[in-house]
C-alpha positions as CSV (number, residue, x, y, z in Angstrom):
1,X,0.9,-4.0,26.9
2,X,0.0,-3.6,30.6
3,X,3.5,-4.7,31.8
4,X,5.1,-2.4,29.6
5,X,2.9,0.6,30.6
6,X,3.7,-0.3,34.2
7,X,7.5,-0.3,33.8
8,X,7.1,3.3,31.9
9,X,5.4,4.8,34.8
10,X,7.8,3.2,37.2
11,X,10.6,4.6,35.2
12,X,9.1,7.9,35.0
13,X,8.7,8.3,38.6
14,X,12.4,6.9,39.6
15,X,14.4,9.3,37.0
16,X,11.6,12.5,37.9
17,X,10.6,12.0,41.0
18,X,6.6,12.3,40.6
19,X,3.7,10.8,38.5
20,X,2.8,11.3,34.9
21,X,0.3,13.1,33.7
22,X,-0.6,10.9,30.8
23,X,1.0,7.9,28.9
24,X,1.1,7.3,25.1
25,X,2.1,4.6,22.8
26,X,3.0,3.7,19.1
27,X,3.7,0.3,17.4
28,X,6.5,-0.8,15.2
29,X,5.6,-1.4,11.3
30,X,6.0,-4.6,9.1
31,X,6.0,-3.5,5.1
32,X,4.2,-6.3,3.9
33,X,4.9,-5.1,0.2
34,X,6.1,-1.8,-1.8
35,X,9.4,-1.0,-0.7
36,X,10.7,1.9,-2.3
37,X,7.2,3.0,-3.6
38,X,6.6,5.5,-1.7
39,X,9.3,7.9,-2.6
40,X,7.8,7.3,-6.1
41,X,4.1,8.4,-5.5
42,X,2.9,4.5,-5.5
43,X,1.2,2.5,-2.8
44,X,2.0,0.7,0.2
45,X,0.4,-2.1,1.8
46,X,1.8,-2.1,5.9
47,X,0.6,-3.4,9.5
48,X,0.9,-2.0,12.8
49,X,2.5,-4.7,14.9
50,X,2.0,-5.6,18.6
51,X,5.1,-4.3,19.9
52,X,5.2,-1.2,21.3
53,X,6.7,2.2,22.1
54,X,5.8,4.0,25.0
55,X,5.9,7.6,26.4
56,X,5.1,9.2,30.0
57,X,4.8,12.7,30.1
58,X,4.8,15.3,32.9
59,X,4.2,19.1,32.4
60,X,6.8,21.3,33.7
61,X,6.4,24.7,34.9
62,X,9.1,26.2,33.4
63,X,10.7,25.9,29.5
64,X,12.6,22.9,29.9
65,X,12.6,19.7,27.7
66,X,14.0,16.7,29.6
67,X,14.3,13.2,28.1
68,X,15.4,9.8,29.5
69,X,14.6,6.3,28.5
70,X,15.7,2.5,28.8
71,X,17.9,3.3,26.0
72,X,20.3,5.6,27.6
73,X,22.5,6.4,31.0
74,X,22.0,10.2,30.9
75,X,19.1,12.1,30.9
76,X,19.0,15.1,27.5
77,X,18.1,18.3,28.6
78,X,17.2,21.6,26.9
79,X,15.1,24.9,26.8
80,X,12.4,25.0,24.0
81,X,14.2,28.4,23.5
82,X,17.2,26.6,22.5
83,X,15.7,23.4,20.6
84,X,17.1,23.7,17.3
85,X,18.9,20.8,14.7
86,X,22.6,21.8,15.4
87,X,21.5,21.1,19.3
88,X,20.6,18.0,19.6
89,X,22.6,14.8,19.3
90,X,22.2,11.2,19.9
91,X,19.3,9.5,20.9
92,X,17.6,11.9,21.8
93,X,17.5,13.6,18.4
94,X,14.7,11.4,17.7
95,X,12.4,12.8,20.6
96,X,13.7,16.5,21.1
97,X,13.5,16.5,16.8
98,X,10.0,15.9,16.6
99,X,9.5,18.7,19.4
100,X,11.5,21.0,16.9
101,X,9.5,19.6,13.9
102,X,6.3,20.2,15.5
103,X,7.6,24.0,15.3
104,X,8.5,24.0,11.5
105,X,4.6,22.7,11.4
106,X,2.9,25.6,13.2
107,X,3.2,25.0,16.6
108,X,4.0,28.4,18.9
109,X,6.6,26.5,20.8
110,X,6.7,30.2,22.4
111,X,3.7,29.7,23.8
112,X,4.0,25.8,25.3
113,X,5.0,24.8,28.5
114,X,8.2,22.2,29.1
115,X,7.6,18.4,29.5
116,X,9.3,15.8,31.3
117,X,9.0,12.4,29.1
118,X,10.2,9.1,29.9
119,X,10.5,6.1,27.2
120,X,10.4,2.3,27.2
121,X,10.0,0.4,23.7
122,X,9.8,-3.2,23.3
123,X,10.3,-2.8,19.4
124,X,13.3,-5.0,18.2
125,X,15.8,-2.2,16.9
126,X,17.7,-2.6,13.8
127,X,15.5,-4.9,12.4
128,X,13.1,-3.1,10.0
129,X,10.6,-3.1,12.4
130,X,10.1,0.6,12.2
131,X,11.9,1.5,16.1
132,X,12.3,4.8,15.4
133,X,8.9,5.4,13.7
134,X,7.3,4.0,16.8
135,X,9.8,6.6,19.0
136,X,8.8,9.5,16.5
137,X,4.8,9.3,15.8
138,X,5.1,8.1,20.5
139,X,6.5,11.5,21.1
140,X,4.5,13.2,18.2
141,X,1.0,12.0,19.6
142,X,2.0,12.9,22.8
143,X,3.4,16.2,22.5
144,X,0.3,16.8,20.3
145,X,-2.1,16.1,22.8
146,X,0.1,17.9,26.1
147,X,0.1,20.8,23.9
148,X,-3.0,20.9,22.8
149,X,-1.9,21.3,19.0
150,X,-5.0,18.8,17.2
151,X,-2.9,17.7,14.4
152,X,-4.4,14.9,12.3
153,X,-2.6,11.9,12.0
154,X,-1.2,12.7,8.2
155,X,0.1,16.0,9.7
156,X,2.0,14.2,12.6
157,X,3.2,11.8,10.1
158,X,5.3,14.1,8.0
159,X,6.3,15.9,11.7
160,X,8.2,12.4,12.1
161,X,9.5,12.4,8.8
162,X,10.7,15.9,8.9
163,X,12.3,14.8,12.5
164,X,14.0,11.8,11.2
165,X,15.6,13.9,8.1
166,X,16.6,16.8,9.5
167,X,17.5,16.2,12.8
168,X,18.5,12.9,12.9
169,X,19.7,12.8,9.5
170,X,17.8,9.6,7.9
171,X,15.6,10.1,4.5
172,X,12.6,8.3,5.0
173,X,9.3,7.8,2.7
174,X,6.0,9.0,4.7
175,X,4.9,5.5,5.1
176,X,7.5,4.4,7.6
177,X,5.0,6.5,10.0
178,X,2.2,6.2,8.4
179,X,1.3,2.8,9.8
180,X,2.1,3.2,13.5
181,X,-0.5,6.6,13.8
182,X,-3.7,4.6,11.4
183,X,-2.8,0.7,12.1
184,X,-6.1,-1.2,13.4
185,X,-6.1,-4.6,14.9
186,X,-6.5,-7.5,12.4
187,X,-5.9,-5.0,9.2
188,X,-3.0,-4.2,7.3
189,X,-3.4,-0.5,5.8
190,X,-3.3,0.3,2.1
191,X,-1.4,3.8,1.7
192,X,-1.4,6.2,-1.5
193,X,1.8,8.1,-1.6
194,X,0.6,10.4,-3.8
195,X,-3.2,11.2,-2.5
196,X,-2.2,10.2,0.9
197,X,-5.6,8.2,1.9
198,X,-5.2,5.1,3.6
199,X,-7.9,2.6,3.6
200,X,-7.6,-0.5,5.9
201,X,-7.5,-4.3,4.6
202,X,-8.7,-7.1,6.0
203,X,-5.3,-9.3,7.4
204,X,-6.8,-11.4,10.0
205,X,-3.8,-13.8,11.1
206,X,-5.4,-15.8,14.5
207,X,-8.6,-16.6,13.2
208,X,-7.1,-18.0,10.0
209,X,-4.7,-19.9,12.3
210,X,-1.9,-17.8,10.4
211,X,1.0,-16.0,12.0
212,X,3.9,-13.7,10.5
213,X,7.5,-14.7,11.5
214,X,10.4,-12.2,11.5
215,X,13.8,-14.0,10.8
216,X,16.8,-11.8,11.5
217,X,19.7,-13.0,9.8
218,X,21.9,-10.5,11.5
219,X,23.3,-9.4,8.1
220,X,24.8,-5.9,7.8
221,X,24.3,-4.5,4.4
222,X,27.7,-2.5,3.5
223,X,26.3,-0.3,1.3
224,X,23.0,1.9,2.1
225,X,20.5,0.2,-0.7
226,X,17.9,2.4,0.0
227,X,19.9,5.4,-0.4
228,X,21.4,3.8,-3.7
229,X,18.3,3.0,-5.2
230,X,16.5,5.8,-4.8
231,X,19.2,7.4,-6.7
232,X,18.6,5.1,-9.5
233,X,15.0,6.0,-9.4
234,X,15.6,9.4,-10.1
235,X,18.5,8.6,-13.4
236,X,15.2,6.8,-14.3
237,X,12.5,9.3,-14.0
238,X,15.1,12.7,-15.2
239,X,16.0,9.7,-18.6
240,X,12.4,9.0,-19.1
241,X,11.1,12.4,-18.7
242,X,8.5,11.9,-16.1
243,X,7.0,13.4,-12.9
244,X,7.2,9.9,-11.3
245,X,7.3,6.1,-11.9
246,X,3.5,6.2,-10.3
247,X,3.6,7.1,-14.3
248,X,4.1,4.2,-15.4
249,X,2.7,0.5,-15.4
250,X,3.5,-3.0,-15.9
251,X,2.2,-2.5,-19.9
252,X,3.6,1.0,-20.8
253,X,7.1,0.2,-19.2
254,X,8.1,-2.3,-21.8
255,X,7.9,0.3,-24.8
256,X,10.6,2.5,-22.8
257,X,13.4,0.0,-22.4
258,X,15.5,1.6,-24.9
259,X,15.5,4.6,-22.8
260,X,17.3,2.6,-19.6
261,X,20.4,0.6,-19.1
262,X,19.5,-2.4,-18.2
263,X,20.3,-1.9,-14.5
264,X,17.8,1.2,-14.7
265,X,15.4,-0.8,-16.0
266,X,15.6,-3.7,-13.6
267,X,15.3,-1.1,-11.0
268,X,12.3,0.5,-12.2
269,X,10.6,-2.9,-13.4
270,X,10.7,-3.7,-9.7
271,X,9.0,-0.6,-8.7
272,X,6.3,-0.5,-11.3
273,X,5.3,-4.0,-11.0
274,X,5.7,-3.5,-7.4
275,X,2.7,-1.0,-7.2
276,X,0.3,-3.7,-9.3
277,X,1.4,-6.2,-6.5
278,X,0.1,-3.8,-3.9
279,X,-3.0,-3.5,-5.5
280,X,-3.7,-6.9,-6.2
281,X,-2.7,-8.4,-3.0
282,X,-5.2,-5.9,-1.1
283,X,-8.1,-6.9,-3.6
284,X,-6.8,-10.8,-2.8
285,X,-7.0,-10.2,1.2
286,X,-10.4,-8.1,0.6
287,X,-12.0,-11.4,-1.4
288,X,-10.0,-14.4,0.0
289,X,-7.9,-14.1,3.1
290,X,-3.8,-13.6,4.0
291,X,-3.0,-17.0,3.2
292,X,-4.2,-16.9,-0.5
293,X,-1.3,-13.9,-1.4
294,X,1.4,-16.2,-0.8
295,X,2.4,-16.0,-4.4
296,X,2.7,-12.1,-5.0
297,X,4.7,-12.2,-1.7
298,X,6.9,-14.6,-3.4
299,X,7.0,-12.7,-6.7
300,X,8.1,-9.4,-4.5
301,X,10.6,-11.3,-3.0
302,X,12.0,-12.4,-6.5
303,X,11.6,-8.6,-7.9
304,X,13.9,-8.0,-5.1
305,X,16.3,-10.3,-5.5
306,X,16.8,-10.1,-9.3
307,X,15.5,-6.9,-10.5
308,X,16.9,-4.6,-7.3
309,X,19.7,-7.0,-6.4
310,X,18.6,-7.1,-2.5
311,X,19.3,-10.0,-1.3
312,X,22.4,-12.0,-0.1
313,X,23.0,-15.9,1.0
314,X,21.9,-15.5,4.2
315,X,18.5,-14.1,3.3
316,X,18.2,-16.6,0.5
317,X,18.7,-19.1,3.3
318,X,16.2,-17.8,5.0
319,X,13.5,-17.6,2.4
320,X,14.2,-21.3,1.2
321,X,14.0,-22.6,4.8
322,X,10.4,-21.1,5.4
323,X,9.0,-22.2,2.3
324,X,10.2,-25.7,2.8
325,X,8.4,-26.0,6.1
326,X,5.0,-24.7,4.7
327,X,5.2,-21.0,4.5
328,X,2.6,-19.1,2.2
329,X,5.3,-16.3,0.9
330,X,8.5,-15.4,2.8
331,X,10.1,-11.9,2.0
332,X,12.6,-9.5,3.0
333,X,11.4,-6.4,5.3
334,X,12.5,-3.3,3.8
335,X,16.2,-2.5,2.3
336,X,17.6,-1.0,5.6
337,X,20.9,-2.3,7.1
338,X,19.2,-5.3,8.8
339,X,18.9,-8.5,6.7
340,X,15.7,-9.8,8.3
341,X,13.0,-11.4,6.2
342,X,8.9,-12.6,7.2
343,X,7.4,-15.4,6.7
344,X,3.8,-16.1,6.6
345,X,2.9,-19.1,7.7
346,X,0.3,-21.6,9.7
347,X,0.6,-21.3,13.6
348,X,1.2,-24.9,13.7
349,X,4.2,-25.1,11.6
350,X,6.1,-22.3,13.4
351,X,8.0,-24.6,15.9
352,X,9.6,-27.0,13.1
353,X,10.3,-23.7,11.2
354,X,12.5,-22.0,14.1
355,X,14.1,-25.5,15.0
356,X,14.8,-26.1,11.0
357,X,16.2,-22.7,10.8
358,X,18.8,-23.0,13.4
359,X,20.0,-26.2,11.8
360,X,20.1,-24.9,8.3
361,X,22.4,-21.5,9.7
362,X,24.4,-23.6,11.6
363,X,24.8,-26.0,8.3
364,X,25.8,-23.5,6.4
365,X,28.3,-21.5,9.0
366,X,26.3,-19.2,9.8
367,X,25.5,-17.5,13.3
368,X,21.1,-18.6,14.2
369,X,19.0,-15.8,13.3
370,X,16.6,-14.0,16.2
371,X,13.1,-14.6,15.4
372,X,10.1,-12.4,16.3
373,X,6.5,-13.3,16.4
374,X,4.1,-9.8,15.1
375,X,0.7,-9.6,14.6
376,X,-1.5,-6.2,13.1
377,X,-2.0,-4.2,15.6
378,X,-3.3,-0.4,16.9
379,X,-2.1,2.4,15.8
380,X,-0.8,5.9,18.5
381,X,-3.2,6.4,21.3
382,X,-3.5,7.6,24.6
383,X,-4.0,5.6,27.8
């Protein structure tokens, strides 16, 4: 962390010509399981990771909102008088949106002075990884504190989310943030989409000698699947006549079948049995360990690949590779655009792993997938 905090202020100071008055950061996200479950009031079970985005911040004396980061040539500008949707483009609708969110959440922004902020990230982008949650709740914790707003972390949560969907223009579920403002090192967090309490699990990866690979196939998906499925959940809940598929479990789902097409029912089989997995893999951690849920990671990763038709060669590939060289459970992270899978796996086995997986790409014609090493982590804080 120290190197990146160092290159943050450094960048601060060369684009704005003074020192900041404070430094924040928030970590990228690894879903372990329960894709999808959020938007359907179920649970979630996510870590933190050790990669990081980071935010200086100096206070202006006048209105003025100015952004720059590594990410771009040109620094955004604006007055908080003029910070609304329809203004903001780019990148930086991700950092001036959650400055117009924090608005549509009680914040006078009236009343607030203007803020110089410079951002550095070394959260791999495009990946699943949860980049722009860790630019989102990074501004959000930071703007919360410089202006003195004392917004709990649920409440800065659904800031990002309303950030990301109305400015930016991506539908998100609340736990793509949720993780990077309440991760804790060597726990994975346990979310309720539809009470909202988080409790943290026990995930401790080094002193079980265990580490979690990200393989990046570089696949990109033609079609949005999260956008697609989430459609299909709602044919299923408006044909089943339901509030939510939190209403249903892996016992009462079987007696509606007749009420789904088969595709409808594959969809919401996934989901349903989904949320048990959650449940079962945090009672599993909580009594035995990471290494010992290997199989309901493996029984996700089949959910996903026959009952919400999610997969693709590439990840298959992927997924068979691991688990030949010793991996507990490998599975894909998230349905984004990305085609990147984890795999969990003993430290000492990780070296044959990314050697074999380069061979077994190149075997089959494919370009070698990136590879990422993450480990729970700390959620927002200051410095």
């Amino acid at each position: 962390m120290s190197d990146i905090r160092d290159d943050t202020t450094a960048g601060f100071v060369s684009i704005f010509g003074y020192d900041p008055h404070g430094l924040w950061s928030a970590p990228g996200k690894l879903r372990l399981l329960g894709d999808d479950s959020d938007y359907s009031n179920g649970y979630v079970l996510a870590i933190a990771i050790d990669r990081r985005t980071v935010v200086a911040a100096g206070v202006r004396k006048d209105r003025k909102l100015r952004v720059a980061s590594t990410e771009a040539d040109e620094i955004a500008e604006i007055s908080l008088d003029d910070l609304e949707p329809d203004q903001v483009h780019g990148w930086a609708a991700y950092p001036l949106g959650v400055a117009w969110a924090l608005g549509q959440f009680g914040a006078d922004l009236s009343a607030v002075p203007g803020l110089d902020l410079f951002i550095d990230s070394d959260v791999p982008v495009g990946v699943g990884l949860g980049s722009s949650a860790a630019l989102e709740t990074a501004v959000a914790v930071c703007l919360n504190d410089a202006w003195q707003l004392t917004l709990d972390s649920v409440s800065l949560a659904k800031v990002s989310q309303k950030a990301e969907a109305s400015v930016v223009g991506h539908t998100t579920g609340l736990c793509d943030h949720i993780p990077s403002l309440l991760g804790e090192d060597n726990r994975a967090i346990l979310f309720d989409s539809r009470s909202l309490d988080s409790d943290p699990v026990a995930f401790a990866l080094r002193e079980n000698r265990l580490a979690l690979l990200v393989i990046d196939t570089g696949v990109e998906r033609a079609i949005d699947l999260a956008a697609e499925r989430f459609g299909e959940q709602e044919e299923v809940v408006d044909s089943l006549g339901i509030t939510s598929m939190r209403d249903l479990s892996p016992t009462t789902l079987p007696k509606r079948r007749d009420a789904l097409s088969p595709p409808l029912y594959r969809r919401a089989q996934h989901v349903v049995n989904e949320n048990q997995r959650v449940l079962d893999a945090a009672r599993i951690l909580r009594q035995e360990g990471p290494q010992a849920i290997g199989d309901i990671i493996a029984a996700s990763q089949a959910s996903l690949r026959d009952d919400y038709d999610a997969s693709g060669p590439e990840i298959d590939l992927a997924i068979e590779t691991s688990l030949a060289h010793g991996a507990y459970g490998a599975r894909m992270v998230g349905l984004g655009s990305s085609g990147a899978i984890y795999a969990l796996i003993d430290e000492d086995s990780l070296s044959m792993l990314q050697v074999s997986l380069d061979g077994a790409f190149s075997e089959h014609g494919f370009s070698a997938p990136a590879t990422y090493l993450v480990g729970p982590s700390q959620g927002a804080i200051k410095h």
